[in-house]
C-alpha positions as a Markdown table, in Angstrom:
| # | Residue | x | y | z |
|---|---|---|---|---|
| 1 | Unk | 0.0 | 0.0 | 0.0 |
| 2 | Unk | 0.9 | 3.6 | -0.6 |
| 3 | Unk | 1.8 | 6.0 | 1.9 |
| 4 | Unk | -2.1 | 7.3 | 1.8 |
| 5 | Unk | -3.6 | 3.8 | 1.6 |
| 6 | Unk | -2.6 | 2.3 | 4.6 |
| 7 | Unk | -3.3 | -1.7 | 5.4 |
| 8 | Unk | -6.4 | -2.0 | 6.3 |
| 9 | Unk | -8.2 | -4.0 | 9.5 |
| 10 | Unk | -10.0 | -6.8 | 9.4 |
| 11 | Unk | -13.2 | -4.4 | 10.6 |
| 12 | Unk | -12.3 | -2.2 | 8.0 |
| 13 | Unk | -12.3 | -4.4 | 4.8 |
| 14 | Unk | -15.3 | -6.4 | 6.3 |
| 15 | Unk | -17.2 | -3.1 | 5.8 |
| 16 | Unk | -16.1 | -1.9 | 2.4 |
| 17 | Unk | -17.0 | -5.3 | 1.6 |
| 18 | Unk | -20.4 | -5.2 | 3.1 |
| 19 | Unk | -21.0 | -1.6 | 1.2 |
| 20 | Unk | -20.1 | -3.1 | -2.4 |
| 21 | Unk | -22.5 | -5.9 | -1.7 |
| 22 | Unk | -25.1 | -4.0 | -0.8 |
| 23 | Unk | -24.6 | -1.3 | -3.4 |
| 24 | Unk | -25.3 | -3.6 | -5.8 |
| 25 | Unk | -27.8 | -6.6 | -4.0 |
| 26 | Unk | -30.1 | -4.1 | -2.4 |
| 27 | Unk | -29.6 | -0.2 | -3.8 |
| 28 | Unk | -33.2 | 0.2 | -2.4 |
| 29 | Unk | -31.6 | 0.8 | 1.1 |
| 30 | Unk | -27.7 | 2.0 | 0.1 |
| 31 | Unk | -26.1 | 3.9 | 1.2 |
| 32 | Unk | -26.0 | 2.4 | 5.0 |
| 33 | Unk | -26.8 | 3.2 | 8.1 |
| 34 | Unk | -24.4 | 2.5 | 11.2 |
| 35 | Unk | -27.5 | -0.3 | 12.0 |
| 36 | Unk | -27.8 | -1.7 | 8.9 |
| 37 | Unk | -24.0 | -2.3 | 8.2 |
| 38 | Unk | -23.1 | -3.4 | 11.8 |
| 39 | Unk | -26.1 | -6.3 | 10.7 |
| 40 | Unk | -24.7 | -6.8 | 7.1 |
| 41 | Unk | -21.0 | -7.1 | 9.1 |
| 42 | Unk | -22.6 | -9.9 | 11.7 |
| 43 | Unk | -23.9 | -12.2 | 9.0 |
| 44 | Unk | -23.9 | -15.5 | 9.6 |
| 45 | Unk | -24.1 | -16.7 | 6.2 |
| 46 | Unk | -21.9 | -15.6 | 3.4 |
| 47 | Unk | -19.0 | -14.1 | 5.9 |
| 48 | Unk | -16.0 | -16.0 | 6.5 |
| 49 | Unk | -14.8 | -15.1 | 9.9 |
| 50 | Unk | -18.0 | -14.7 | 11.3 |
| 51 | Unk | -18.0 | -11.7 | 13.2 |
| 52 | Unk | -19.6 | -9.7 | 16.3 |
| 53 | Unk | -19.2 | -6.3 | 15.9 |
| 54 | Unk | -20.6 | -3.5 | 18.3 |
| 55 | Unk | -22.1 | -0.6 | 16.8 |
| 56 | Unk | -19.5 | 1.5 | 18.6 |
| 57 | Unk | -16.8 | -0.6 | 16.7 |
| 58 | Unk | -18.0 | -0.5 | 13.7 |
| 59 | Unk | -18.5 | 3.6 | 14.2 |
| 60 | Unk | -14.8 | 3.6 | 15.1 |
| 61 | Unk | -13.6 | 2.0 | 11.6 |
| 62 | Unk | -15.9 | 4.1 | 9.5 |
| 63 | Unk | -14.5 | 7.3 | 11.2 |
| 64 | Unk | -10.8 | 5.9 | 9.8 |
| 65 | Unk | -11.9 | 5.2 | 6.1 |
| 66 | Unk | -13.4 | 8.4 | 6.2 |
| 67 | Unk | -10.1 | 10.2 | 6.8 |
| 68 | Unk | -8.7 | 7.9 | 4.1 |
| 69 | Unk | -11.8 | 9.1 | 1.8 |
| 70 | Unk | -12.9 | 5.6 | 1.8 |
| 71 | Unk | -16.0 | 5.8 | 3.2 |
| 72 | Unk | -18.5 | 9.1 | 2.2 |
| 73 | Unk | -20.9 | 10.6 | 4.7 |
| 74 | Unk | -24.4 | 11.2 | 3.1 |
| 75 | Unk | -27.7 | 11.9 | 4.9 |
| 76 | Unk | -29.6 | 10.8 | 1.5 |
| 77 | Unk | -32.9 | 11.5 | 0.9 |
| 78 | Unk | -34.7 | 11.7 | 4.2 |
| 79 | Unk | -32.1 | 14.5 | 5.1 |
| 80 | Unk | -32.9 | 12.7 | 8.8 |
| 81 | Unk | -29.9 | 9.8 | 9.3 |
| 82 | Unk | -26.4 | 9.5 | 8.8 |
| 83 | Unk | -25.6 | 7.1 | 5.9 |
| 84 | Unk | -22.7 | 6.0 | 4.5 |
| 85 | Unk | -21.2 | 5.1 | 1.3 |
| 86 | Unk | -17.9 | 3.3 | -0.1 |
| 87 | Unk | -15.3 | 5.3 | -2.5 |
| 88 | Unk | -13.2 | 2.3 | -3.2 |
| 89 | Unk | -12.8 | 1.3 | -6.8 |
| 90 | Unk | -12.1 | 5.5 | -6.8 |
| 91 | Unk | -9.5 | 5.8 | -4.2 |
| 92 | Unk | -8.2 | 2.3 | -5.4 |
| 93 | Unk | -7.8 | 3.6 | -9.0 |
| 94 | Unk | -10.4 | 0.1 | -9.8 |
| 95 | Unk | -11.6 | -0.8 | -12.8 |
| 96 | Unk | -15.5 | -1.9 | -12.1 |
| 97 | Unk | -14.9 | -5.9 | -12.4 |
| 98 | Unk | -12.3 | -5.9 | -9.8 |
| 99 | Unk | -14.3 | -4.1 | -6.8 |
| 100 | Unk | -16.5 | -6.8 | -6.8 |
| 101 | Unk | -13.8 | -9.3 | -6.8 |
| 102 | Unk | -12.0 | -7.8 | -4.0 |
| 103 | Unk | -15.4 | -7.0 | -1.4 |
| 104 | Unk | -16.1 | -11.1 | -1.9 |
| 105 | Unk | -12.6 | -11.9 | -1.0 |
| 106 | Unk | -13.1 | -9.4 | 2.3 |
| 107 | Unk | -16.6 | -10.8 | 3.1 |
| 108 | Unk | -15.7 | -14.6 | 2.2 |
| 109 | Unk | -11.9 | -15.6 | 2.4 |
| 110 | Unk | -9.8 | -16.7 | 0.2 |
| 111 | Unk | -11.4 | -18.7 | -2.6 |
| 112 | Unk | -10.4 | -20.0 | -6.0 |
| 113 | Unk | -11.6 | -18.4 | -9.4 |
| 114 | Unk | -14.4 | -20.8 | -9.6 |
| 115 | Unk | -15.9 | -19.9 | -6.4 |
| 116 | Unk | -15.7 | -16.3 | -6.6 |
| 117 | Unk | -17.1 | -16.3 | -10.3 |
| 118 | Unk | -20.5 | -17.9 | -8.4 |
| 119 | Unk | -20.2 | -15.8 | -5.6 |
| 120 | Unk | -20.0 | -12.8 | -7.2 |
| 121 | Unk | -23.1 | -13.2 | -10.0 |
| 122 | Unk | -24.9 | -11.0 | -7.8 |
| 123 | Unk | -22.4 | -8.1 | -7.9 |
| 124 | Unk | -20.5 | -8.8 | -11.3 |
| 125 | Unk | -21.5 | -11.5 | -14.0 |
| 126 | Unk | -17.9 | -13.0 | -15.4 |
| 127 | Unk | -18.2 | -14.8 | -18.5 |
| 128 | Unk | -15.7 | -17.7 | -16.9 |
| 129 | Unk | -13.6 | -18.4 | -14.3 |
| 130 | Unk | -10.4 | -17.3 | -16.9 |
| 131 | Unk | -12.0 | -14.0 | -16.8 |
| 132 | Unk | -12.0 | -13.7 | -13.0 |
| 133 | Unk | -8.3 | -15.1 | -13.3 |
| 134 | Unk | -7.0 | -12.6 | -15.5 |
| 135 | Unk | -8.3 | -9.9 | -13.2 |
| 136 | Unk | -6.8 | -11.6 | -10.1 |
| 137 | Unk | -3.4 | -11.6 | -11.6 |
| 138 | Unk | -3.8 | -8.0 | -12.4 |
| 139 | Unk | -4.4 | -7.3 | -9.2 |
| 140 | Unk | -1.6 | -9.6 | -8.3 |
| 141 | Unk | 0.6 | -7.5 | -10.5 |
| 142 | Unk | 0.3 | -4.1 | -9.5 |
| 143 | Unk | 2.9 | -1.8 | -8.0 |
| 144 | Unk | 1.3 | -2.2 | -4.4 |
| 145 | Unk | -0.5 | -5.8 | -5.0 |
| 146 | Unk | -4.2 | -6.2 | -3.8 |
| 147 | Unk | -4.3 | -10.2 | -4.2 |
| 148 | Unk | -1.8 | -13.3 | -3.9 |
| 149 | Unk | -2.6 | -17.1 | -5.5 |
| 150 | Unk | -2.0 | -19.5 | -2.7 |
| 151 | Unk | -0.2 | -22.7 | -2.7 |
| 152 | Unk | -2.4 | -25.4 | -4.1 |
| 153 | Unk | -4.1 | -27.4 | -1.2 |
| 154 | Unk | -3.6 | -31.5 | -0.9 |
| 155 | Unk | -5.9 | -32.5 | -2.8 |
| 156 | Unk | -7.3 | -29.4 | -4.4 |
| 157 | Unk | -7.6 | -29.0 | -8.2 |
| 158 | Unk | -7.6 | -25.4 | -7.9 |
| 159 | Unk | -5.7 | -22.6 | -6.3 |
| 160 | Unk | -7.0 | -20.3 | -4.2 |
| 161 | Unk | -6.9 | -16.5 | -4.1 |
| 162 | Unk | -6.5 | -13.8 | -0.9 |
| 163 | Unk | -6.9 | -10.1 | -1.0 |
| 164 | Unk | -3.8 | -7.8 | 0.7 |
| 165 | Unk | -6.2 | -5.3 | 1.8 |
| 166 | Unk | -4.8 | -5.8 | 4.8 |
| 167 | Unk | -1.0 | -5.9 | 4.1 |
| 168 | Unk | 0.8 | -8.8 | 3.0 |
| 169 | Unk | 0.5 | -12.6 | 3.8 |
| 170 | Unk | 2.8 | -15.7 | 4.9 |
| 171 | Unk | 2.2 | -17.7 | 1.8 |
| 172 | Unk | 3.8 | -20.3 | 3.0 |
| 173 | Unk | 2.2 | -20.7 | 6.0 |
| 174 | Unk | -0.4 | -23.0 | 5.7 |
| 175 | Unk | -3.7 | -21.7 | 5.9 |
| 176 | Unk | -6.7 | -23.6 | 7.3 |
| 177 | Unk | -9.1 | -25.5 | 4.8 |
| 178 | Unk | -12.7 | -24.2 | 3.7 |
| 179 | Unk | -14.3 | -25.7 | 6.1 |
| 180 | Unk | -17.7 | -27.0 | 4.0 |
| 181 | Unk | -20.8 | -24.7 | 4.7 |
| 182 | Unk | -24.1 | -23.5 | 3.0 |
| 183 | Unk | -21.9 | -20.5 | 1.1 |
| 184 | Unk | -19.5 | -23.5 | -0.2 |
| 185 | Unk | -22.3 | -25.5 | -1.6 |
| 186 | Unk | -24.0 | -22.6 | -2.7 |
| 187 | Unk | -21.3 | -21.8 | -5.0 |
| 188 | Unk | -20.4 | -25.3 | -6.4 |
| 189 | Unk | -24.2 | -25.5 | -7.1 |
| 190 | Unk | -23.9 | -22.7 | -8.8 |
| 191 | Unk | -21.0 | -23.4 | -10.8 |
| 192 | Unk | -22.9 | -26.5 | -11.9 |
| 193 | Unk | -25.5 | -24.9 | -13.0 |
| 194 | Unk | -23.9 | -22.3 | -14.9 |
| 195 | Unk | -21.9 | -25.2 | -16.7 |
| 196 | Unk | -24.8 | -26.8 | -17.3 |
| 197 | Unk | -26.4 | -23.9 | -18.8 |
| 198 | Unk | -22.9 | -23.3 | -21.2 |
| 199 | Unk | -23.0 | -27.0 | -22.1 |
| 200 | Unk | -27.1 | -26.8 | -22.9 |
| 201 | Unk | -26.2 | -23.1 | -25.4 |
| 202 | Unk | -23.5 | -25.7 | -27.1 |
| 203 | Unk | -25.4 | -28.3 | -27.9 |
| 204 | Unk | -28.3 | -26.3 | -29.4 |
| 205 | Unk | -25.8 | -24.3 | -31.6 |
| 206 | Unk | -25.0 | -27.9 | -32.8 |
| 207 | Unk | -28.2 | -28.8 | -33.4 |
| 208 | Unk | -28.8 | -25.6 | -35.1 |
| 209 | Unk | -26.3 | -26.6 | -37.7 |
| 210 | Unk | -27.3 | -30.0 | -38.0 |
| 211 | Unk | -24.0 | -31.5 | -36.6 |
């Protein structure tokens, strides 16, 4: 990170992760308020750690993004509460695809391309899991990297991918296995069926031209 980008914390990258998803899942309600983000922080499902943040904690990390221009203060509509907003493909100097990429790595853990092409359909739709690839090593390649590949797992077929939001990683330390859970087999069943669904487009382009 650059002098003006410092590493984040772990409270800190949960909630820029937690404002990209909701930006794009539920815009009806974005930006936040302190209640709804210290709820979309404590989520049991689809958060890997599971957290328990206080309000006050979460109030703490929002006032340090802000300084960083992060996070934006906004009292929306209403013109009654406090709201806030995320500024971090902008501060990040992000193109679009890889915001999402980066908030599922913050919200979820460190995944491989396959699983964060199904776990991010609701925030970005990548045509394939080399798409999502390409954009990890580009944000594996930058001056100040943003993501590492780890080592492969025993008896993985896949690497997996980290964010460096938070400053840089022991790669060679191991790291503990995706333990299974309903987010895991929610993104294998959708990589299934989004195979399926590329496999069902080929066959009637075949039988479109009688091969």
């Amino acid at each position: 990170m650059s002098a003006t980008l410092p590493d984040l914390s772990l409270i800190e990258a949960r909630i820029l992760g937690v404002l990209i998803e909701k930006e794009r899942t539920t815009p009806d309600v974005y930006p936040l308020t302190v209640n709804s983000l210290t709820a979309g922080c404590n989520q049991k499902t689809s958060r890997d750690p599971v957290l328990s943040l206080k309000e006050s904690e979460v109030q703490e990390a929002l006032e340090a993004l802000r300084s960083r221009n992060l996070v934006l203060e906004t009292y929306g509509a209403s013109g009654r509460v406090l709201r806030y907003a995320h500024n971090f493909g902008k501060t990040y100097g992000l193109p679009g695809p890889m915001v999402p990429l980066l908030a599922v790595l913050a919200l979820r853990g460190p995944q491989t391309a396959s699983e964060l092409r199904a776990n991010c359909e609701r925030l970005h739709s990548f045509a394939d899991a080399s798409a999502v690839e390409a954009y990890l090593e580009e944000l594996a390649g930058r001056e100040c990297p943003l993501a590492v590949k780890l080592p492969r797992q025993p008896g993985a077929r896949e690497q997996r991918w980290m964010h460096l939001l938070c400053g840089p990683v022991d790669v060679s330390a191991p790291l503990p296995a995706a333990a299974p859970s309903a987010g895991g087999l929610e993104a294998r069943v959708q990589t299934l069926e989004n195979r399926v669904a590329e496999l069902e487009h080929l066959v009637q382009q075949l039988l479109a031209r009688g091969e």
